[in-house]
Every structure is written in structure tokens, then in C-alpha cells.
C-alpha positions in Angstrom: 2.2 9.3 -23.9 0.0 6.1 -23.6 2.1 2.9 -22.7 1.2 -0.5 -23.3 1.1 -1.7 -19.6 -1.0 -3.9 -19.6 1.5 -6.2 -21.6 4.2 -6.3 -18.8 2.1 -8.4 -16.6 1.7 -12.1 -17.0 -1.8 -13.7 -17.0 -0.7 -16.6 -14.8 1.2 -13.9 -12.0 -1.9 -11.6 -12.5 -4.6 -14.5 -11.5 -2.4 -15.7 -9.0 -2.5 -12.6 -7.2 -5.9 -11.7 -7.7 -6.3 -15.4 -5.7 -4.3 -15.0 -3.2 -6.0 -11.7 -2.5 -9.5 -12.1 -3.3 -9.9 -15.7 -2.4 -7.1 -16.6 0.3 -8.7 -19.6 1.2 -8.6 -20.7 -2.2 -11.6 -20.4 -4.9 -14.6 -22.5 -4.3 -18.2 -22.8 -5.4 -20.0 -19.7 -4.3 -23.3 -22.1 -3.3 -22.3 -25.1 -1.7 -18.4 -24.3 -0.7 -16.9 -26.9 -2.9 -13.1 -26.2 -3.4 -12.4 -25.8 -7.4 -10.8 -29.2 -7.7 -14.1 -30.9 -7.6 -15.4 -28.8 -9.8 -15.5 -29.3 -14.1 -14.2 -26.7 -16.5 -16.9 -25.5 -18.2 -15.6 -22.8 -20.7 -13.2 -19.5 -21.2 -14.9 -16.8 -21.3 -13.7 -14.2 -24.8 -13.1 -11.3 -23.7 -11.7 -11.7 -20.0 -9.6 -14.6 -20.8 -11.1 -16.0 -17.2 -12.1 -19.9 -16.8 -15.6 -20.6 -15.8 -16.0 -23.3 -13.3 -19.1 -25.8 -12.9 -19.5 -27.3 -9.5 -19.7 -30.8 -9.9 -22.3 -30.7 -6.7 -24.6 -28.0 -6.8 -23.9 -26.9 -10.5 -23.7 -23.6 -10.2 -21.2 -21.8 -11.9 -18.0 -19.4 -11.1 -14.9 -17.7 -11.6 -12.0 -15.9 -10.4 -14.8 -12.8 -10.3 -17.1 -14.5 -8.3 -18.1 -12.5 -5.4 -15.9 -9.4 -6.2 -16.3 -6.0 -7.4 -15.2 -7.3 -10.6 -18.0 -10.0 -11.3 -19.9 -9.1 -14.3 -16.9 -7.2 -15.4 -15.1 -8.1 -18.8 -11.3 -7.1 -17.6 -8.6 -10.1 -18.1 -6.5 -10.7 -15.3 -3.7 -7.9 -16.1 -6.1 -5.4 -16.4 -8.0 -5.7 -13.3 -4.4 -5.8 -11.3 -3.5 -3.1 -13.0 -6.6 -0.9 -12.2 -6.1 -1.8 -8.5 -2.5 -0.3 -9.0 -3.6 3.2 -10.4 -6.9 3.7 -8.2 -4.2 3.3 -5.2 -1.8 5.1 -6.7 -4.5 7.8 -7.3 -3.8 8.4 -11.3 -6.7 10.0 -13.1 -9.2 7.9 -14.4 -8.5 9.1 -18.1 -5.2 7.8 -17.9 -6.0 4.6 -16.2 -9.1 4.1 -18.9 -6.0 4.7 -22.3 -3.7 2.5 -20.5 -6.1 -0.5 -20.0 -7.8 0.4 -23.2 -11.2 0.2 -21.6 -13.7 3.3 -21.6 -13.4 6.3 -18.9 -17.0 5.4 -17.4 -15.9 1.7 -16.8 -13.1 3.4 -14.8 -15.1 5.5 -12.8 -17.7 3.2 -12.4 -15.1 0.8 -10.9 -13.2 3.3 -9.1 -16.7 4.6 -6.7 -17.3 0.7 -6.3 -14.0 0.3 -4.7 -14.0 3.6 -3.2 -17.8 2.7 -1.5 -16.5 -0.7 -0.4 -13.4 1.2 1.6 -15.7 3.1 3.2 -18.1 0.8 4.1 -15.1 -1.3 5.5 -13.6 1.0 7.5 -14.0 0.5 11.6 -17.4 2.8 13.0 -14.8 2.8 16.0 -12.2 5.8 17.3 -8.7 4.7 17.2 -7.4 4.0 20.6 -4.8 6.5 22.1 -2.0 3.7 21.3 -2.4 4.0 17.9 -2.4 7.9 17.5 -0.2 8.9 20.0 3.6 9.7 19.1 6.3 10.6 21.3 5.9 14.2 21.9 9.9 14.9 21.9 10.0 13.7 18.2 7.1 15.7 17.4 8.7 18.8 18.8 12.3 18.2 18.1 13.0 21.1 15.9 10.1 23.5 16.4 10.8 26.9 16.8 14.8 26.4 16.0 16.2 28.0 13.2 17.7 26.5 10.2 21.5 25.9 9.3 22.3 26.7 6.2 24.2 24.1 4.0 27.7 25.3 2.6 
């Protein structure tokens, strides 16, 4: 059963968090490293609902998109949080594709570009012994015992 998820979200709480995590130190010209607010409003865009920005210094111009996985990519707001949600929540990209009413291949296409840019973020280095050790008591607290049966 397909749901209409994508209407559950709010434009305004899905850009704000697509800020706060894609841009945390605010969004700013891509070229020159002007914050927006002295930047001009140059148009919304049809299909992605997103503002365009034009720097007022170097004239270039950007979005919300900017330097993301999603530039170039015609999701609104909802859509792209929503994608985020079911890539980590691991739901098949047929699903994902009828909820956000966008084709499978944009999916998957989307999905290996996220997938590629975990991997190349990941550390080259071993954990330390601090991070993967665990107290060997808790580990072995119940091996070998038998099971009590429940009334």
C-alpha cells in the first residue's frame, strides 16, 4: 500500500534540516564564501520548490543543493529528507521510488552516491582497542548456562 509521505513533512522543517545538516555553518556562496544574506534572490526553481541565490559579489549562483549529493537533482525539500530516511532505514528502492513518486533509477542512482560517499568517508584506520573492547564478564555472563523456563 503506497502512502502519501511525502505530505507529512513541512517544506520549511524539511530545508531547515537539510541546513543545519548539510550546511552547519550556514549557506554561503560556493566561490567567494559570502554568507546568503548578502546575496539577491534570484528565482525558485519549478520543480524542487528550492530558492536560487545570486551572490551579490562574485555572481555566481546557489542553492540549498549546492555542493551535495543532491545538486543537479529535482527533489523538493521533503523528498530529499525523506530519501535520507529510507536509504538508512534500508527500505527497498521500489518502495522508496512510489513513496516519493520519483523513478526507481533516480533511487538507485542516489542511493550508490550516498552509499560511495560513506565509504569513501569512512577512517583508513583500525579502531583502537578502547573502542572494541567490552567487558568480558558481560560478554560471557550467561554462556553455557541453561535456560529457565517461564511459568
Amino acid at each position: 500500500m503506497e502512502f502519501p509521505i511525502t505530505n507529512l513533512l513541512s517544506s520549511a522543517e524539511s530545508t531547515q534540516w537539510i541546513l543545519q545538516h548539510f550546511h552547519p555553518q550556514g549557506l554561503m556562496c560556493p566561490k567567494c564564501g559570502d554568507p546568503v544574506t548578502n546575496a539577491s534572490v534570484f528565482r525558485t526553481t519549478k520543480k524542487s520548490q528550492l530558492t536560487d541565490y545570486r551572490c551579490c559579489t562574485c555572481h555566481s549562483v546557489y542553492n540549498l543543493y549546492t555542493n551535495t549529493l543532491f545538486q543537479q537533482c529535482h527533489l523538493t525539500p521533503q523528498q530529499v529528507v525523506l530519501f535520507l530516511r529510507g536509504v538508512l532505514k534500508g527500505e527497498a528502492s521500489i518502495t522508496l521510488a512510489a513513496e516519493l513518486k520519483v523513478s526507481p533509477q533516480t533511487v538507485l542512482n542516489l542511493r550508490r552516491d550516498v552509499q560511495d560517499s560513506a565509504r569513501f568517508l569512512q577512517p583508513n584506520t583500525r579502531l583502537t582497542d578502547a573502542h572494541t573492547e567490552t567487558d568480558a564478564r558481560s560478554v560471557f555472563q550467561n554462556a553455557g548456562g541453561k535456560k529457565r523456563e517461564t511459568p
